[in-house]
Structure formats: C-alpha cells, structure tokens
N, C-alpha and C positions, 0 to 999 in steps of 0.2 A: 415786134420784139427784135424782127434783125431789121437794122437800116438799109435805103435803098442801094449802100457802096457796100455792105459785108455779101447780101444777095449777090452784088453784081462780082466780087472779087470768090465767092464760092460757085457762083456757075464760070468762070475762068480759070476751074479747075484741069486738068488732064484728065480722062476716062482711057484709063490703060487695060489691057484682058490679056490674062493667059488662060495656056491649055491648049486643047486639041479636040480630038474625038471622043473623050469621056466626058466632057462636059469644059466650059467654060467660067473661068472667076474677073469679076472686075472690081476695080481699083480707082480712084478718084486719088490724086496727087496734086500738092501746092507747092510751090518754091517761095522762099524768102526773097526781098528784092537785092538782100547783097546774100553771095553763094556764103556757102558756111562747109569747114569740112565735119561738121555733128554727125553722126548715123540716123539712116532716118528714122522718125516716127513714127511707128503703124500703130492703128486706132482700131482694134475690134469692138464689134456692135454687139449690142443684145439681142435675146431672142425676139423674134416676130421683125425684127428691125433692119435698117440699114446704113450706110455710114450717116444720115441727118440723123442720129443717135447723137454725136459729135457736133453740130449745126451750128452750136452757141459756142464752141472752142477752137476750131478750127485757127479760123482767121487770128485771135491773141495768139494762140502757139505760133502760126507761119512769123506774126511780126516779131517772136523772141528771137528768131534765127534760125527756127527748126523747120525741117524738109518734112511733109506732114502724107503720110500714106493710107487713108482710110478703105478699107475694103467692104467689101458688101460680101458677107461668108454666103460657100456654099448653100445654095433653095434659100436664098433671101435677098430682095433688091433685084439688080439686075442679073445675078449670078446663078449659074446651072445649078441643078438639085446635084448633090455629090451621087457617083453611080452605086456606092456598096453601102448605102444605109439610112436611116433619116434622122440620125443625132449627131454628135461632136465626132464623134469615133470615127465615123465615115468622113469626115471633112480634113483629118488630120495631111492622109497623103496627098490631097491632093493643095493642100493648104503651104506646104512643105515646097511640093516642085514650084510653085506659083510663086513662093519669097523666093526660093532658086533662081527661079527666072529672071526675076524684077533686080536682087540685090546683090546677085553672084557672089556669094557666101560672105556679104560681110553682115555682119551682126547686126540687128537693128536693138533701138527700144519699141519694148512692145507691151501697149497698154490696150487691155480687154477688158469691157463694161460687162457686167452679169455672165448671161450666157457664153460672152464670149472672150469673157476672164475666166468660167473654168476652159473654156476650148484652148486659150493660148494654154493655161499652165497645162494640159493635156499634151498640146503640142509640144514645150519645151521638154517634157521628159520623154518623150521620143524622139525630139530633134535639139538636143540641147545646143547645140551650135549656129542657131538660125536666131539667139537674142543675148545682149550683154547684159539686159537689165528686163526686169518682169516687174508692171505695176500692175496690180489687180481694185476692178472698181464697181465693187456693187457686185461679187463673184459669189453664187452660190456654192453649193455641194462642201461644205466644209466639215460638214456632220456633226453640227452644234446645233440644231435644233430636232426637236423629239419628233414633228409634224411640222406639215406644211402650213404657212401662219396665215395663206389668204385665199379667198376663193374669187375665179374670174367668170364671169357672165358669158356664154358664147351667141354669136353672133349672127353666124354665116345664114343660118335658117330665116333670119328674119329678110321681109321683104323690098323694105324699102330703104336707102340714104339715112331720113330721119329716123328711122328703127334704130337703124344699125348705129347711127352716133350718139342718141342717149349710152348704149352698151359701152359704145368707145368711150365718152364720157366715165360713166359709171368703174370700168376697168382701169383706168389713168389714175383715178381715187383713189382706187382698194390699191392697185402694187406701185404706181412709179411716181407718183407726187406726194407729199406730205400737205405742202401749200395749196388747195384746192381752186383759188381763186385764177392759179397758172392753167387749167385745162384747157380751159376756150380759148384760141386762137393759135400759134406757131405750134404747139403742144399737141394740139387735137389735129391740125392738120400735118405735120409727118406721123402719127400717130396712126391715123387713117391711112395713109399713101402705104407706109410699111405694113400693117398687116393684113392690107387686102393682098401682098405679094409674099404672104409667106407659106412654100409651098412645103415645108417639113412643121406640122400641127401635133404630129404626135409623141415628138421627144419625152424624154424620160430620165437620163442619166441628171439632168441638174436636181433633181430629187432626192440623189444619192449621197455617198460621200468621193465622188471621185476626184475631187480635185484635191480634198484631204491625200489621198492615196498616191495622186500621181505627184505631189509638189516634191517628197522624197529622193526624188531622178532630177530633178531641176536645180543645176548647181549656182547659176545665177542671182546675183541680188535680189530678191522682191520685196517691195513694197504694198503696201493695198492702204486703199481709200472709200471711207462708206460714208452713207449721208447717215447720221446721228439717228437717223427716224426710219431706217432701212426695213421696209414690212420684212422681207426674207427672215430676219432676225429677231426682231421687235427687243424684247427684253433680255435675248439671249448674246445681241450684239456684245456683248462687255466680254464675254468668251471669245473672242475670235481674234484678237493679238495672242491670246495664248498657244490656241488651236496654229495659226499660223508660227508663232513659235517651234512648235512643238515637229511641223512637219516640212516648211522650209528651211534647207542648209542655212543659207544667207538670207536670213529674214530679219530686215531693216528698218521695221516699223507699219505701225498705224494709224492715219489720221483719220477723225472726226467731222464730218462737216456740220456743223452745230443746226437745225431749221431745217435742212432736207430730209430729203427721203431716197429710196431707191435711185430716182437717175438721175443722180447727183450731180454732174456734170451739166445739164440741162435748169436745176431746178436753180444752184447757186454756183452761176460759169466762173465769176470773180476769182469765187473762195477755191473753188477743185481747181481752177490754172495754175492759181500761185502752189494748192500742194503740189501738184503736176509736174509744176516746174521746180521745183524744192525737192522732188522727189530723185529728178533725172538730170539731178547735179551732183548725186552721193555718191559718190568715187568713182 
C-alpha cells in the first residue's frame, strides 16, 4: 500500500526529542524540497498509536509545500509516559514546552486524529497561543452520543503473535475501518507496532464530554473531518456540526468522507488530503 520511494522518503524523516528529566517527547519532521514560509503542520495521533497514524498522508502533504511535524504523544511510540497522569490531561504541559521548544512561539496548524483531537483542543484552551488554526479528525468527547457505540476485544493475556492478531484483526473492524478488506497488510502491521507500545491502557476522559467543554476557551478557527461511517458516532454523526457549532467560537465547518470509517485519513488518503488541504487555506 506505500511504495518502495514513500517508505524510503518517510524513513528520511528527522527524529527530533524534547524535554529533560521528567520525561521525553519525540517528533518525526519532513521538509518540502522548495522552503515555504507556511507554519508548520503538526499531526496528532490517536489513542494506542503513533505518528504512522499519518503513514498514508504524510508525504502528499510535504509535496503541497507544507513543513509536516508528526509527534508520537506522551506513553505512545517512542515517547516517555507523561509523569502526572495516564490521560490527555497529564500530557497537556508537557506537550506545551515541547511545541515551545521545537517552534519558539510561532503558531502552528494543528490537526489531531481521535484521541488526539480531543488532546489538541484540550490543549488549545490552555495554551491558546501555540495554534492559528485547529482541525479535528475523528475527535471524540463531544457528548453526542448516549453510550459508547463499540466494544474492543483485549489482547495482551493471550499467548501467542497469532492469538493476539486475529484480536488486532477483529478490533481494526469493530472501531477504525469501515472497509474490512483494508485490515490485512499496511493497516495490521502499524496496527500491531502501535499498540504493543502503548504504555497509558487505561484512559477514560475520551468517554466524556471534554472536548465539548474545553473547545469554548479555544478562540481559533476549527475545522473537523469524520469518515461518514465513524463507529464513535454511528447515527448520531449528523449532530456534531451542530454540537461543534454550538461550542467553538470560530467553527468553520464539517466535512464527510463518504465509505470511511473512523481513521479516515488512512482508510481514503485522497479524499481527507484534499479536505486537509481545503481546510488550511481558510483564512
């Protein structure tokens, strides 16, 4: 599904790390081949995941002209467990000094898949000055639906590889593909890499309505992008331009990706680029 020059131009990435003695974050960065003065890109991943959340969009975003900053958040990928908590909440300050670090207070875009689209809008309304523009993609906690709409199979008890990847199979169905036929191959294996290294298992806040609550402090444009077939939603999806309405200042819209499902970005790269990039041309 990637060819052997998108492999070879995403391991020619930069692996960038901040932080210190409370723990370390790292960062995966692309340049375009002519400089561009755009702010950069940063790409939050979902839960159990890592920047190959992103795997299949990467490279079209670097060749539109955009500087592309995918992180690997706090207890996921390669990056330290945050030291005061094992949800979004604990990852805010340290998520804060670490764009400090990297982008000495200029503004990025900042687009977060599921878990870590409600973590950015979490972020922005405590640090509202660390983004010009917020796109949200596949963001839970909005507090449109009554109950949680899927159940996941757990894994970790079973004994062997092939145990455990019928489960990884079986779980890619139920929440993050619509299309079933995409599991086996690119899908199952960052699938597998990412949550054999996800060391925060017992979050809870995307359950809630937090990101409803927090988007109120975030004065910034947002956008969101769901895949049409998004389980978190299922039939309640048709509420959530409202819901977002209702609780972002500058809330600029919502697109549909018609045949996905949750990791929408992955399932149809095409279609979520082009909103992508449609998205973080509006003003």
């Amino acid at each position: 599904m990637l060819s052997i020059s998108e492999r070879s131009r995403l391991a020619a990435g930069r692996r960038l790390r901040t932080g210190g003695a409370q723990g370390h974050i790292v960062w995966h960065a692309w340049e375009p081949a002519t400089p561009t003065d755009a702010p950069p890109l940063v790409l939050f991943h979902g839960g159990s995941g890592s920047w190959t959340h992103w795997v299949r969009n990467i490279v079209p975003l670097v060749d539109s002209g955009r500087r592309v900053f995918a992180v690997d958040l706090p207890g996921f990928g390669d990056s330290d467990p945050p030291a005061g908590g094992s949800d979004a909440d604990a990852m805010l300050a340290p998520l804060a000094d670490s764009m400090a670090q990297l982008f000495a207070g200029q503004p990025v875009d900042l687009v977060g898949f599921s878990f870590g689209g409600m973590t950015a809008g979490m972020l922005l309304a405590d640090h509202p000055a660390l983004a010009r523009r917020l796109v949200l993609v596949g963001a839970p906690a909005m507090g449109v639906v009554p109950a949680r709409q899927f159940e996941l199979r757990g894994w970790r008890h079973l004994k062997t590889p092939q145990e455990q990847a019928e489960i990884h199979r079986h779980n890619l169905g139920v929440l993050m593909l619509h299309d079933h036929d995409l599991i086996d191959g690119l899908a199952l294996e960052v699938h597998i890499a990412n949550v054999q290294r996800d060391r925060l298992p017992r979050r809870r806040l995307a359950h809630t309505d937090i990101l409803a609550r927090s988007l109120p402090r975030v004065p910034c444009p947002v956008r969101a992008i769901y895949g049409a077939h998004d389980v978190l939603y299922r039939q309640y999806i048709h509420q959530l331009a409202q819901r977002f309405a209702e609780t972002a200042p500058d809330f600029r819209g919502m697109a549909l990706i018609e045949g996905a499902g949750h990791w929408v970005q992955f399932e149809a790269p095409e279609a979520f680029d082009a909103a992508l990039l449609r998205a973080l041309s509006d003003g």
